[in-house]
NUGU-345341 format. One record per atom (N, C-alpha, C): residue in three letters; x, y, z. Coordinates in steps of 0.05 Angstrom, whole numbers, padded with zeros to 5 digits, always signed. Example, Ala and Ser with C-alpha at 12.3 -4.5 7.8 and 13.67 -1.06 7.14 Angstrom:
ALA+00264-00114+00156;ALA+00246-00090+00156;ALA+00264-00066+00156;SER+00257-00045+00142;SER+00273-00021+00143;SER+00258+00001+00157;
***
This chain:
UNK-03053-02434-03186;UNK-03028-02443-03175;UNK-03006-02421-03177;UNK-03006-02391-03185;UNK-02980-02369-03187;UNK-02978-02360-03163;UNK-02998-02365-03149;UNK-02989-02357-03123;UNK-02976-02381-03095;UNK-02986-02407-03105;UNK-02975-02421-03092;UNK-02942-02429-03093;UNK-02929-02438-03075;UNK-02901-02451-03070;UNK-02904-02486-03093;UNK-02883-02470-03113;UNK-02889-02500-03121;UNK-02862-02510-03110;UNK-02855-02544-03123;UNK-02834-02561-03126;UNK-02828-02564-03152;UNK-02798-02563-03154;UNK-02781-02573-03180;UNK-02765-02581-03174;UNK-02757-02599-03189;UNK-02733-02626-03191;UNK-02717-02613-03215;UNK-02693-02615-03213;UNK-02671-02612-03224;UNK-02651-02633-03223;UNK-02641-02635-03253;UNK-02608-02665-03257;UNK-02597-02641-03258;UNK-02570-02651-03259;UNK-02549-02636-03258;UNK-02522-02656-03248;UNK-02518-02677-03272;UNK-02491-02700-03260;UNK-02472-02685-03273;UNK-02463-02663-03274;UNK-02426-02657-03272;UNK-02422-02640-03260;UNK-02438-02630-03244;UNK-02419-02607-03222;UNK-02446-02610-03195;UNK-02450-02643-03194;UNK-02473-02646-03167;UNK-02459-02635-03147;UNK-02431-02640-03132;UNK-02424-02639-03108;UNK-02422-02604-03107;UNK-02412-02589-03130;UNK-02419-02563-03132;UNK-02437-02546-03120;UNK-02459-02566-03138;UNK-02485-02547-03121;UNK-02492-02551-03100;UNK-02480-02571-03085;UNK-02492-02574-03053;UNK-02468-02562-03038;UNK-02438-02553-03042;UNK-02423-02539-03035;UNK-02434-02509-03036;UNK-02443-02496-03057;UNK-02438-02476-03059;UNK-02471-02466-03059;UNK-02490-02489-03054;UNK-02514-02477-03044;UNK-02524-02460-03074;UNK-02527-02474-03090;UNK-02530-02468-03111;UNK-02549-02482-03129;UNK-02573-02473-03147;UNK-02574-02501-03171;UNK-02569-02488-03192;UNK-02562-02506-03219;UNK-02552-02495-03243;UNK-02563-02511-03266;UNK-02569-02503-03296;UNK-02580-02509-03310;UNK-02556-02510-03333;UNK-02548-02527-03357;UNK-02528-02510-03376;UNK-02539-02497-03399;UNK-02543-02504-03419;UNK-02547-02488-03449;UNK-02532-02460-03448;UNK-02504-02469-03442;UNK-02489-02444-03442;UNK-02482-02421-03461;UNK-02490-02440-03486;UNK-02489-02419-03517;UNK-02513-02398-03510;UNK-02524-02398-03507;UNK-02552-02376-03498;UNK-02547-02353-03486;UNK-02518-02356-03466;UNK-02511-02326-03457;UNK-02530-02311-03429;UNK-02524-02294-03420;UNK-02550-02281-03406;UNK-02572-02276-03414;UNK-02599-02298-03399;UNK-02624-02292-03412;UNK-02635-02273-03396;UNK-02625-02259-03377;UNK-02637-02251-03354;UNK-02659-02219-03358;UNK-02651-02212-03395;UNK-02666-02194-03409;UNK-02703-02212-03422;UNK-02695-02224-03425;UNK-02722-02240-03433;UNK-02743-02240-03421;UNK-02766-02230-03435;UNK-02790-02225-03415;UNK-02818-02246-03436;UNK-02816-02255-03453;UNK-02833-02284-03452;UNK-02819-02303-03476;UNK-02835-02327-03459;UNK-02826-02354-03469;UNK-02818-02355-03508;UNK-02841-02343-03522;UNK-02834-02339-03551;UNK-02808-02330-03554;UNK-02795-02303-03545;UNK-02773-02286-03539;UNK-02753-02304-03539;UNK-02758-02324-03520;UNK-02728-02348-03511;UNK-02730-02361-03539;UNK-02748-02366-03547;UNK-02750-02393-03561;UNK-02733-02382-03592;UNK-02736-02360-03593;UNK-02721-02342-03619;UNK-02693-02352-03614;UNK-02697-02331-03583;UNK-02662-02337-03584;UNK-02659-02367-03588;UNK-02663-02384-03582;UNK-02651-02404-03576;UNK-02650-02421-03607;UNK-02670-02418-03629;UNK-02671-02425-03652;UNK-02643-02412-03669;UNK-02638-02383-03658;UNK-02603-02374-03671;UNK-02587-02383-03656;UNK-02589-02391-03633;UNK-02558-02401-03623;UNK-02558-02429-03623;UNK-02579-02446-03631;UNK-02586-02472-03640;UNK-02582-02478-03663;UNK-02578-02467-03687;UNK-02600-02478-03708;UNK-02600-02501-03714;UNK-02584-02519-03712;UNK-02579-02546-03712;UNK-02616-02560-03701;UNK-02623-02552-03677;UNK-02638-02551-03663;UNK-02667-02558-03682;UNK-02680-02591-03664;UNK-02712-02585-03685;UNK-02733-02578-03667;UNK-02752-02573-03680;UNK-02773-02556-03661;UNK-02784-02567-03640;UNK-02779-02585-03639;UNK-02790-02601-03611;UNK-02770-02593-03591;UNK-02751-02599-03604;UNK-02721-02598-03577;UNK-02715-02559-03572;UNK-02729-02541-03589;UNK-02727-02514-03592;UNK-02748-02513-03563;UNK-02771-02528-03577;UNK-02795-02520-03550;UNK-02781-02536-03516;UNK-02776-02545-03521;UNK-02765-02568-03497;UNK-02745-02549-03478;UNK-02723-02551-03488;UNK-02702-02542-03480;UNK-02710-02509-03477;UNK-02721-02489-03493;UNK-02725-02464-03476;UNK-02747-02460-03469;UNK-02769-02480-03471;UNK-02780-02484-03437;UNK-02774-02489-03412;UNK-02752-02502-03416;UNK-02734-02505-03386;UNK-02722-02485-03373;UNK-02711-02478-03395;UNK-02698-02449-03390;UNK-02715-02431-03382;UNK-02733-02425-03399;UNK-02752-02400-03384;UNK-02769-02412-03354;UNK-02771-02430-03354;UNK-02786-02437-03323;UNK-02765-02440-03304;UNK-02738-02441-03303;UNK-02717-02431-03290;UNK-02719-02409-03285;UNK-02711-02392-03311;UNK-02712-02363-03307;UNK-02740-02351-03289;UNK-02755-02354-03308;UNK-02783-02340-03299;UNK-02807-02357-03280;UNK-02812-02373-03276;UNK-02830-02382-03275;UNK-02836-02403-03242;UNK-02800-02411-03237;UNK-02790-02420-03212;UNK-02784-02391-03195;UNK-02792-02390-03178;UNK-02793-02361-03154;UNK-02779-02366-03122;UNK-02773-02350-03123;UNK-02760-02354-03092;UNK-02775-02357-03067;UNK-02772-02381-03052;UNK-02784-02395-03035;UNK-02803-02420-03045;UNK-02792-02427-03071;UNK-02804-02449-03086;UNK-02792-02471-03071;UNK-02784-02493-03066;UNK-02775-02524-03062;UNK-02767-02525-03088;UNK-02742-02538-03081;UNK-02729-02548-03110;UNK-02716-02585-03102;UNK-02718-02602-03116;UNK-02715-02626-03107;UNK-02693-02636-03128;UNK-02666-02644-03118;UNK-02656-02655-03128;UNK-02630-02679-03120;UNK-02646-02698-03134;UNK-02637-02727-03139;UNK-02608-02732-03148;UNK-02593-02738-03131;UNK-02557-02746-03150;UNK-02560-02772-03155;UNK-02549-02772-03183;UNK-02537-02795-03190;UNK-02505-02802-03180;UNK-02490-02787-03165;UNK-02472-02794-03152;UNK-02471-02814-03130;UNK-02491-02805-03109;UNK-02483-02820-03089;UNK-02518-02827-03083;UNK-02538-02830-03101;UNK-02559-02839-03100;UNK-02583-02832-03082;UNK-02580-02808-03071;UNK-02588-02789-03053;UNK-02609-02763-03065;UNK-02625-02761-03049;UNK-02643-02737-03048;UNK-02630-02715-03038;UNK-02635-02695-03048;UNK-02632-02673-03031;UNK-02649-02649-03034;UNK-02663-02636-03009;UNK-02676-02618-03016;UNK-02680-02591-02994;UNK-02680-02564-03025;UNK-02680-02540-03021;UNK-02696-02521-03021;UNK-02696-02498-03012;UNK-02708-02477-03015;UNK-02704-02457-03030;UNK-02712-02449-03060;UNK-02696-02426-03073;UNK-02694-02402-03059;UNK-02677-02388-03055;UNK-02670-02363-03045;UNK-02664-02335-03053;UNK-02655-02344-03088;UNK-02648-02327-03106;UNK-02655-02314-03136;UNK-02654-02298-03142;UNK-02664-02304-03164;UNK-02648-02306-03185;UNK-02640-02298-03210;UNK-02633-02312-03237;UNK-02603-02305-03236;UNK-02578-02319-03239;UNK-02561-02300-03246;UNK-02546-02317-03262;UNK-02534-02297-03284;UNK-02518-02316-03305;UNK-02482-02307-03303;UNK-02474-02333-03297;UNK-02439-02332-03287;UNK-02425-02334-03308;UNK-02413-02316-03328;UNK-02404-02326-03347;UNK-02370-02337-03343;UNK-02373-02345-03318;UNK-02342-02360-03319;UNK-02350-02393-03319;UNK-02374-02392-03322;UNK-02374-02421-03318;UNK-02386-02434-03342;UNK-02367-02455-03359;UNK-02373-02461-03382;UNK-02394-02472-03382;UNK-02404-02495-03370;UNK-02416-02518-03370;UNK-02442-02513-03365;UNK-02452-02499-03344;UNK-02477-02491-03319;UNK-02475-02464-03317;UNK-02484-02445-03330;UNK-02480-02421-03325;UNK-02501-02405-03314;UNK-02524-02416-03321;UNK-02547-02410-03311;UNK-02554-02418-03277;UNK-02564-02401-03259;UNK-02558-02411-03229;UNK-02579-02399-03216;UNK-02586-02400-03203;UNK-02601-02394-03184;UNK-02594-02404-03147;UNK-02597-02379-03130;UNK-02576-02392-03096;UNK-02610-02405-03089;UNK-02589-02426-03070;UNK-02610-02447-03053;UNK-02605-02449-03024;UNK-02615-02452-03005;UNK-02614-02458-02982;UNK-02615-02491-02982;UNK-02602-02511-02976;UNK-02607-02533-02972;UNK-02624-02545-02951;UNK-02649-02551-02954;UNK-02660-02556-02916;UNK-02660-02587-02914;UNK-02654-02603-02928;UNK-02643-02640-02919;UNK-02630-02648-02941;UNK-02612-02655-02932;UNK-02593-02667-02953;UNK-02584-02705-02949;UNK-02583-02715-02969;UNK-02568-02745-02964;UNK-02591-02762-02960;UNK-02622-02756-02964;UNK-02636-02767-02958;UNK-02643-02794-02983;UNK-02646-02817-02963;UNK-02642-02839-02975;UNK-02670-02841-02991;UNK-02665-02852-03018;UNK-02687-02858-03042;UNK-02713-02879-03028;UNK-02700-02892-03012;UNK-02717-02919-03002;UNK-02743-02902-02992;UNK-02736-02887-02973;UNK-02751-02872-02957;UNK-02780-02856-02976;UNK-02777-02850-02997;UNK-02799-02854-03014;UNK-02815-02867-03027;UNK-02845-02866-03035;UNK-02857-02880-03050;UNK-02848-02883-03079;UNK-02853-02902-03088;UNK-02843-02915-03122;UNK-02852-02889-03143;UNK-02875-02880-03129;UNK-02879-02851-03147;UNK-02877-02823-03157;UNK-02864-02830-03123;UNK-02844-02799-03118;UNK-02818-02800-03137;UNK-02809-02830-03140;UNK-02784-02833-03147;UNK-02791-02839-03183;UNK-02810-02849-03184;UNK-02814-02848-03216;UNK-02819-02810-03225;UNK-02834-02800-03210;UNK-02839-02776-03219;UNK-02813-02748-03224;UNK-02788-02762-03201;UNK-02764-02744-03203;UNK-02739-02770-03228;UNK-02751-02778-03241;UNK-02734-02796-03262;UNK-02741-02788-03284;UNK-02755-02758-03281;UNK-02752-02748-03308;UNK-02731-02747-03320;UNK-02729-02735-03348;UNK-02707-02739-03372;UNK-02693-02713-03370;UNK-02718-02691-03363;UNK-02712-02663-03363;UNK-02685-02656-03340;UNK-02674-02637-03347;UNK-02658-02620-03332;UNK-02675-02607-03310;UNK-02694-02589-03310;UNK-02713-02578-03297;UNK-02732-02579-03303;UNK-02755-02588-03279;UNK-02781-02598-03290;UNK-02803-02597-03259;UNK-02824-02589-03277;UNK-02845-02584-03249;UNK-02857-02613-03229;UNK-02856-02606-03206;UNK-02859-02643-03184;UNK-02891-02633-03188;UNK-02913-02639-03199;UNK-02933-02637-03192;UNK-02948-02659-03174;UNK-02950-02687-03178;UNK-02968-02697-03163;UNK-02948-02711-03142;UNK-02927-02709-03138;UNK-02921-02723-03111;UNK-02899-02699-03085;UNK-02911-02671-03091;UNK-02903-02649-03087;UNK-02902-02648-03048;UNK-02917-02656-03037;UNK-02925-02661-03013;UNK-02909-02675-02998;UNK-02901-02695-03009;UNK-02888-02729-03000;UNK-02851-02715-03000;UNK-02840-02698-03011;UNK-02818-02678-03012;UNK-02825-02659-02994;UNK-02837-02643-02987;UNK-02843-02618-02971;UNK-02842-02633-02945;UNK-02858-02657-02938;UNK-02857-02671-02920;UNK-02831-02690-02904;UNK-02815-02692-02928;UNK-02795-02705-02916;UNK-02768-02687-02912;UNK-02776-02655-02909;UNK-02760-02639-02892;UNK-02761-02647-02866;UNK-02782-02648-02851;UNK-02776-02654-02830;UNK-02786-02681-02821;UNK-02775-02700-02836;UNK-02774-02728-02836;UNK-02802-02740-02825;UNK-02814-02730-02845;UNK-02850-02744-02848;UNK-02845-02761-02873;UNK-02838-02785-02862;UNK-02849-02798-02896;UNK-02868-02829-02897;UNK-02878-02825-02924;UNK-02903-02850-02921;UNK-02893-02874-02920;UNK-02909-02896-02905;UNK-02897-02915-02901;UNK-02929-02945-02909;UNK-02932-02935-02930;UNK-02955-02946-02951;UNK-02936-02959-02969;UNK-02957-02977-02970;UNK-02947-02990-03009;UNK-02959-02975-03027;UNK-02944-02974-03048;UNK-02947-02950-03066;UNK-02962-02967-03086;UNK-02986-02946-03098;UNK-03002-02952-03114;UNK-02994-02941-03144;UNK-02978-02954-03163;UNK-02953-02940-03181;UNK-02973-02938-03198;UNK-02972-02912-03208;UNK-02981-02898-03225;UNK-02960-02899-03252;UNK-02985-02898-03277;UNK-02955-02896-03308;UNK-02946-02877-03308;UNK-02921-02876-03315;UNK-02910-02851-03324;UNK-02878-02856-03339;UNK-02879-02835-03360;UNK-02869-02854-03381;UNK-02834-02843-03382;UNK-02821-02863-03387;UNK-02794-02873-03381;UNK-02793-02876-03408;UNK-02765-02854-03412;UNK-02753-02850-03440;UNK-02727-02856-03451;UNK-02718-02862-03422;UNK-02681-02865-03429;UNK-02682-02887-03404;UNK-02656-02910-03414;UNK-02645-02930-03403;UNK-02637-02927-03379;UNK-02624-02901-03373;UNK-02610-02902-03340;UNK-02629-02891-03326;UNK-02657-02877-03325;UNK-02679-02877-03309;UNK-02689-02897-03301;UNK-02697-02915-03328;UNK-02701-02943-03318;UNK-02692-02970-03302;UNK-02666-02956-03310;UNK-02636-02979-03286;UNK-02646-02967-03264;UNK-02644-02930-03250;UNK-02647-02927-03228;UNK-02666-02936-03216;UNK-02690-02936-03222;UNK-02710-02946-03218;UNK-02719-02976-03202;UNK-02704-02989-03222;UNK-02703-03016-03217;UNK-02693-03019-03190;UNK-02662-03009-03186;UNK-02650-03009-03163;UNK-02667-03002-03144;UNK-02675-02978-03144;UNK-02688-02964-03123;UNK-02712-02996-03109;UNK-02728-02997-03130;UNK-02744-03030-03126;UNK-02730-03051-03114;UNK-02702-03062-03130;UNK-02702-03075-03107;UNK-02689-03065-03080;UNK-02677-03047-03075;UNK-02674-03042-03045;UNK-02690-03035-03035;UNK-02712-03027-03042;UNK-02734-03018-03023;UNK-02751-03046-03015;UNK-02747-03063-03035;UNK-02751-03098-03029;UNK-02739-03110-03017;UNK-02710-03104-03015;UNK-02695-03122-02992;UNK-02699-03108-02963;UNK-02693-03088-02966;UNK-02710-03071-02931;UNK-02731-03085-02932;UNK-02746-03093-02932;UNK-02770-03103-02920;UNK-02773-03132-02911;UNK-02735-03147-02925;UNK-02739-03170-02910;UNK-02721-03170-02886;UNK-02709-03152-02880;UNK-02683-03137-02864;UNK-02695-03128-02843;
***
């Protein structure tokens, strides 16, 4: 798969309208500074254990794994998929850029430029698994099995099956609210 185009989903609820203004996605862990010297994952994980220490090893591994598959590991002309919790919308991109770190920006400093190719696209319009699979917890995280069903609904191909819901595991309360929602409106369209 290093040679293939993957998909990643990215949150990002305090500067969403940002990134679709400025054609942008952004990650924070802004104490970390420019990683843009870092050349493997152990390397990050250092840094990130000194500018952490508070930090336990799970959330050490977690969090600068995200970071380094930002940095390194997401490539330009990847699909990037991301879901607002603002206005309950898909939107999806093409990375364009590669790593750059803004240090005017407290919050999100980590960025990478995007081309937007559909934006505002409604949640309904997906299967229950597409939408369970982008309700991850993570900040940045790889779309592996419903990678297709996104690529496809650039140019408004989407499935119109009952979804055969697969587990996948739900760790925090407001994934599970969205979720729900998403169910029942995709239940009331169908008596509409």
């Amino acid at each position: 798969m290093n040679n293939e185009v993957k998909v990643w989903g990215i949150h990002n609820t305090n500067s969403e309208k940002e990134l679709l203004n400025k054609n942008i996605i952004a990650i924070g862990w802004d104490k970390l500074g420019d990683v843009s010297n870092i050349k493997t994952r152990e390397e990050l994980k250092e840094k990130y254990k000194k500018v952490y220490s508070e930090a336990s090893s799970q959330s050490i591994a977690n969090s600068a794994g995200q970071v380094f598959r930002f940095l390194k590991e997401a490539k330009i002309g990847d699909y990037v998929v991301f879901p607002s919790k603002f206005n309950r919308k898909i939107n999806i991109g093409k990375i364009v850029g590669d790593y750059v770190f803004d240090d005017t920006e407290n919050e999100y400093p980590h960025i990478r430029s995007v081309k937007w190719l559909k934006k505002d696209i409604e949640r309904e319009k997906f299967t229950q698994n597409a939408l369970y699979e982008i309700g991850s917890f993570l900040s940045w995280f790889l779309i592996q099995k419903n990678c297709n069903e996104f690529i496809e609904a650039i140019d408004n191909k989407f499935k119109n099956e009952v979804d055969n819901i697969e587990e996948y595991s739900m760790t925090d309360a407001e994934n599970i609210l969205n979720l729900t929602k998403d169910y029942i409106l995709k239940t009331l369209k169908t008596f509409y």
